[in-house]
C-alpha positions as CSV (number, residue, x, y, z in Angstrom):
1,X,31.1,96.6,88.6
2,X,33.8,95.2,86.5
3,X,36.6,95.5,89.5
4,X,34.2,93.4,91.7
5,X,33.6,91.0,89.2
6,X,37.2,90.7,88.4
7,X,38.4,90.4,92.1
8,X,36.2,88.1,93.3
9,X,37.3,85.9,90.0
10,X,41.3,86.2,91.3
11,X,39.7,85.3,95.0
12,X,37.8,82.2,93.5
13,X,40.9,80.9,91.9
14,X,43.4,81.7,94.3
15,X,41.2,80.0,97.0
16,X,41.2,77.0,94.4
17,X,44.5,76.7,93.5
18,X,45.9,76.9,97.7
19,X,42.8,74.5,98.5
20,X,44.6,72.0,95.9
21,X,48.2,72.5,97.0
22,X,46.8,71.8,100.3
23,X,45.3,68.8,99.4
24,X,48.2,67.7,97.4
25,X,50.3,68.0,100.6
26,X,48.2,65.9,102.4
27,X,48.0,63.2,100.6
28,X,51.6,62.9,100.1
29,X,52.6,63.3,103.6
30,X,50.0,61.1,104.4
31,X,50.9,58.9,102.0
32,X,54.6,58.7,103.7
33,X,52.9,58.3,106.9
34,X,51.7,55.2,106.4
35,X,54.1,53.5,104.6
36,X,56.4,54.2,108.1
37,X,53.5,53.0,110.2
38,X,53.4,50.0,107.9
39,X,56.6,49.2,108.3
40,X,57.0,49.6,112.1
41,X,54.3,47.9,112.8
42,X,55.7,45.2,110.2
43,X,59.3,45.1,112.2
44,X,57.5,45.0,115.2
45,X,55.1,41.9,114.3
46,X,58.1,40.1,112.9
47,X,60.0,40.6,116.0
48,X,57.6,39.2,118.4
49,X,58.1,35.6,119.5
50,X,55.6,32.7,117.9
51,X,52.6,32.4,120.7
């Protein structure tokens, strides 16, 4: 009963600990993201003639 216990314990944590990195990932990239959308759309607006 003790293995089970144990290995679902190392599945639990494992599952946390990639769900993290995961998230972690995401946010940065998105993060990145949309500071280069921000600044396209920033070089685009200033390059459009007055209307």
């Amino acid at each position: 009963m003790m293995f089970w216990i144990a290995l679902w314990k190392g599945v639990l944590i494992l599952t946390v600990g990639v769900y993290a990195l995961i998230a972690l990932w995401v946010t940065v990239q998105g993060a990145f993201d949309i500071r280069s959308m921000l600044a396209d759309l920033r070089a685009r607006h200033e390059g459009e003639p007055d209307a």
